[in-house]
N, C-alpha and C positions, 0 to 999 in steps of 0.2 A: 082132317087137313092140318100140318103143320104150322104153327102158328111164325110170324115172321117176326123174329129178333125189332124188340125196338128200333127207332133211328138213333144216329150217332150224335149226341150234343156237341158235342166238343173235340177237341184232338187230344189223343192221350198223352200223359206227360213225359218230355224226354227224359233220357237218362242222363243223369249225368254225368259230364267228360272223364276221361280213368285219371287226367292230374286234377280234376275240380275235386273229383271226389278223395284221390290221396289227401289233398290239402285241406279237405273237409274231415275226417278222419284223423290226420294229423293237429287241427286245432281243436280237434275235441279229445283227446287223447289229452294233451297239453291243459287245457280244463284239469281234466279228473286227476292224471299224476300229480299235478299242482297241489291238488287238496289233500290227494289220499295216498302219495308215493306208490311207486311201482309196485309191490306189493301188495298194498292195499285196492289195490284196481283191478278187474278183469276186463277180459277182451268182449264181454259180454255185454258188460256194463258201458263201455266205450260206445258199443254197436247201438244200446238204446237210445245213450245221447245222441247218437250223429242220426239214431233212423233209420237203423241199416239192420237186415239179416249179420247174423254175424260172423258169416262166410265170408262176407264181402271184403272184410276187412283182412284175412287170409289170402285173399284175391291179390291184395297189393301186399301186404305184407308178410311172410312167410310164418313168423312169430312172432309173437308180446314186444320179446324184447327186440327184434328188430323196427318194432313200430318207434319202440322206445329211442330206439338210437337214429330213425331217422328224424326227431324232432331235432339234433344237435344240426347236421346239417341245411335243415328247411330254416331254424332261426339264425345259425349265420348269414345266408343266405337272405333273410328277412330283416337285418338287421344294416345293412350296406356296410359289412364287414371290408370289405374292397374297397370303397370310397374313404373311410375312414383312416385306412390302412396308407392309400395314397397320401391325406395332409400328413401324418404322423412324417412318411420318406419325403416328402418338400422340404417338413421345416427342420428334418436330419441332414439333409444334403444344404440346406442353407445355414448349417450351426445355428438356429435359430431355437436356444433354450427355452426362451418364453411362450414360442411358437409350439413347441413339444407339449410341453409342461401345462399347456390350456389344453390342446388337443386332448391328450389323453385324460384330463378331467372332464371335461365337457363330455366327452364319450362313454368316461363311466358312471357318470351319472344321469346323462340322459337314456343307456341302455336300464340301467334300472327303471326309469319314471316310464319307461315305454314299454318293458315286458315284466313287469314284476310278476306273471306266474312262471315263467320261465326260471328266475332267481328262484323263485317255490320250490318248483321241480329240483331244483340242480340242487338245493338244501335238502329237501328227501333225496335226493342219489347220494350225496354226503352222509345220513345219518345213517342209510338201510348202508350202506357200502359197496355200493353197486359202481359198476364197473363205468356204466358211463360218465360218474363224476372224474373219473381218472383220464376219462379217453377227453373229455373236455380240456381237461387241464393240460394235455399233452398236445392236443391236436390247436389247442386257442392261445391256451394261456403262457405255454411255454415258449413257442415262436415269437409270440410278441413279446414276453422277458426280457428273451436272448437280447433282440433287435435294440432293446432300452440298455440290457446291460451294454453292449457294447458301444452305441452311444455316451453313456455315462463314462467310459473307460478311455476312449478319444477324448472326449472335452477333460476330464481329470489331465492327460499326458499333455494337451495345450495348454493347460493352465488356464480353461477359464472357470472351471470350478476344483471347490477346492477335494485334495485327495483325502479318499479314508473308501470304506467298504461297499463297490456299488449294490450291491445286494441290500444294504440295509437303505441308498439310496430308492432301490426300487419299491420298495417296500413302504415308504415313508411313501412317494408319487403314485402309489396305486391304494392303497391303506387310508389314506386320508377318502378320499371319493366313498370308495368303500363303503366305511363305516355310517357315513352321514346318509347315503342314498337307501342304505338296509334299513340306517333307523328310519329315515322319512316313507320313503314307496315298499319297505316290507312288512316293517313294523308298524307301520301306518302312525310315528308320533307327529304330533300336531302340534307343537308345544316351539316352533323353530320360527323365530322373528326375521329372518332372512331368505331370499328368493336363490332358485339354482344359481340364477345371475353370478347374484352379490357372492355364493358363497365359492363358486369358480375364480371369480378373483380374488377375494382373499386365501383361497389356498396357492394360487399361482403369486403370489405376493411373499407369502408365507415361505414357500420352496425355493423363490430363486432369491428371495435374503439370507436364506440358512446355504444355500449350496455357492453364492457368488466367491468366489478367492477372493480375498485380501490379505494385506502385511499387516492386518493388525495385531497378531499374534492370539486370535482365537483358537479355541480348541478344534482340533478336526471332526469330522464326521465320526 
C-alpha cells in the first residue's frame, strides 16, 4: 500500500511579481557593476546575488548589456528626474537666477549623497568606455546643458548677468557641486568642516557674485 504524502504545513511561497523581480535584478546588478564594472561582472554572478537561476534574468532581459542600459532608465526614474526638472522651468520662467543656481546645486549634490553606486557604475562606464557613459550624457546631461545654456544666453542679452562664454558659465555651475559631492559621497573624504547646507550656499553666493553685471569695469567672464 502506497504510502500518503505528508500534510502540507504551510502555503508555498509566491513568486515574485515580473516588475518586483526586474527591479530586484536591476538593484543587484547596480550593486556588482558598481564595484566590479561591466566587464568585470557576469550575468551569473548577478543571478547568485539576487537568488535567482540565471535564466530568469534573460527572461526580462534579453542581454548583459541590455540589463546594463536598463539601470539608466530605472535610476532617472528613481531619482524624481521630472520633479526636479519642473523647479529648474519655474525659476527659468520667473528669471529667477538664485532660484536656478540653488536648484541645480542642491540636486547635484543630493543625487550624489543618495546613489553614490550609481556615480560608481557611471565611473566604470567611463574608464571601460562603454557606451552607456555616452548614452547618459546624451540622453541626461546634454538636455539639461542646452536648457542652462540657453537660459545663460537670455539673461547675458538682458543684462542681468554679465557677458562672456556661457559654456564656461555652465561649467563653473555644474563643476563646482561636482567636484565637492565626488570628493565627499565617492571618495568617502571625511576631512570637510561644512554641511551640504552650508556648502549650497556658499556656492550660490559664490556664482551669483561672480556672474551679477556691473559698471564697475571688471573683467568679464
Amino acid at each position: 500500500m502506497a504510502t500518503a504524502p505528508p500534510p502540507v504545513t504551510g502555503a508555498p511561497h509566491p513568486r515574485m511579481a515580473a516588475e518586483d523581480r526586474r527591479r530586484q535584478l536591476i538593484e543587484t546588478a547596480i550593486d556588482l557593476f558598481s564595484q566590479k564594472g561591466f566587464a568585470g561582472t557576469t550575468t551569473r554572478e548577478i543571478a547568485a546575488a539576487a537568488g535567482v537561476n540565471e535564466a530568469i534574468i534573460f527572461r526580462h532581459f534579453a542581454t548583459k548589456q541590455d540589463l546594463y542600459k536598463a539601470i539608466l532608465d530605472y535610476q532617472c526614474n528613481a531619482s524624481g528626474k521630472n520633479e526636479w526638472m519642473q523647479e529648474l522651468d519655474t525659476a527659468m520662467d520667473a528669471n529667477d537666477d538664485e532660484g536656478l543656481i540653488r536648484t541645480v546645486i542642491t540636486h547635484m549634490i543630493a543625487f550624489h549623497r543618495e546613489n553614490p553606486r550609481f556615480q560608481r557604475l557611471m565611473l566604470h562606464a567611463a574608464l571601460e568606455g562603454h557606451e552607456i557613459a555616452i548614452i547618459h550624457h546624451n540622453q541626461v546631461k546634454l538636455p539639461v546643458g542646452a536648457k542652462l545654456i540657453e537660459y545663460i544666453e537670455r539673461r547675458q542679452a538682458a543684462g542681468a548677468i554679465r557677458p562672456g562664454n556661457p559654456n564656461a558659465v555652465l561649467f563653473a555651475l555644474a563643476g563646482m557641486p561636482q567636484f565637492y559631492a565626488l570628493q565627499k559621497y565617492i571618495y568617502q573624504a571625511s576631512d570637510f568642516p561644512l554641511t551640504d547646507e552650508q556648502v549650497v550656499d556658499s556656492f550660490v553666493r559664490i556664482l551669483l557674485d561672480g556672474l551679477r553685471n556691473s559698471t564697475t569695469g571688471e573683467p568679464k567672464l
